[in-house]
C-alpha positions as CSV (number, residue, x, y, z in Angstrom):
1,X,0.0,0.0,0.0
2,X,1.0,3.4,-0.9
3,X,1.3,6.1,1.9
4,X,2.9,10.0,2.1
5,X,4.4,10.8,5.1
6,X,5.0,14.6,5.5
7,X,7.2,15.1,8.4
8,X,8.1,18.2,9.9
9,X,11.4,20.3,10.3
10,X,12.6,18.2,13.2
11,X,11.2,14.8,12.0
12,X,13.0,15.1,8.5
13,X,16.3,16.3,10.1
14,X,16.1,13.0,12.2
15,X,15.0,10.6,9.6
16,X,17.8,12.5,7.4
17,X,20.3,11.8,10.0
18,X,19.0,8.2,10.7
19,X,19.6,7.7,7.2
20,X,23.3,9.0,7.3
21,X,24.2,7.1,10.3
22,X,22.3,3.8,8.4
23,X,24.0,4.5,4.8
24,X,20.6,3.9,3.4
25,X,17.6,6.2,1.8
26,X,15.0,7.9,3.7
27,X,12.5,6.0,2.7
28,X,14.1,2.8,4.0
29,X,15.2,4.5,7.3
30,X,11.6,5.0,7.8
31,X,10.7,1.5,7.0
32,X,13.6,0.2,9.1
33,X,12.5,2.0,12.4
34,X,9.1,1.4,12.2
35,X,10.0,-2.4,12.0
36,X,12.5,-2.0,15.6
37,X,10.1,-0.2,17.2
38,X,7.2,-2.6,16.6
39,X,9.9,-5.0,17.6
40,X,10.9,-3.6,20.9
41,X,7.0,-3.1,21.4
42,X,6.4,-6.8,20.7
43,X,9.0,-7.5,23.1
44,X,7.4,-5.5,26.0
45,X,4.2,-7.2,25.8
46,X,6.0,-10.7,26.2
47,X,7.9,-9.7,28.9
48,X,4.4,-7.8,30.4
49,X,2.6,-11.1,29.8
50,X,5.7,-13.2,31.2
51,X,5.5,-10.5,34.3
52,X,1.9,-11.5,35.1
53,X,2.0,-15.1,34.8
54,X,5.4,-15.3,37.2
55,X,3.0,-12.9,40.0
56,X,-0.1,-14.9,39.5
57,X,1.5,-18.5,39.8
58,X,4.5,-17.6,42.0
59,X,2.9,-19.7,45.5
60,X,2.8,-22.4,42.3
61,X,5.7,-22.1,41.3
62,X,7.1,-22.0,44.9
63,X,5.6,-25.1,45.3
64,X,7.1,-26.8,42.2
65,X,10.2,-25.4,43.1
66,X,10.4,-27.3,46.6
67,X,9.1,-30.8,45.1
């Protein structure tokens, strides 16, 4: 699907820079840190979800841990 992004001043200096510091275009500095951040994002839920299942089992998992 085809999209326009129109950043501003300080978003284009960034991607501009992001770019530079990545030796590829714009377009696929864009691209490549929308895919890390969905990444680290993905990576918070797991370690959310992981988070809540240690606090809801832990007298379980005590348990199991003493058997």
């Amino acid at each position: 699907m085809a999209m326009t992004v129109r950043p501003g001043d300080d978003d284009e200096r960034a991607i501009a820079r992001l770019a530079a510091r990545w030796g590829v275009s714009k377009h696929a500095a864009i691209l490549r840190a929308v895919r890390e951040a969905d990444e680290r994002a993905e990576e918070v839920d797991i370690l959310a979800v992981s988070q809540e299942g240690l606090v809801r089992y832990a007298g379980l998992l005590e348990r199991l841990g003493t058997v």
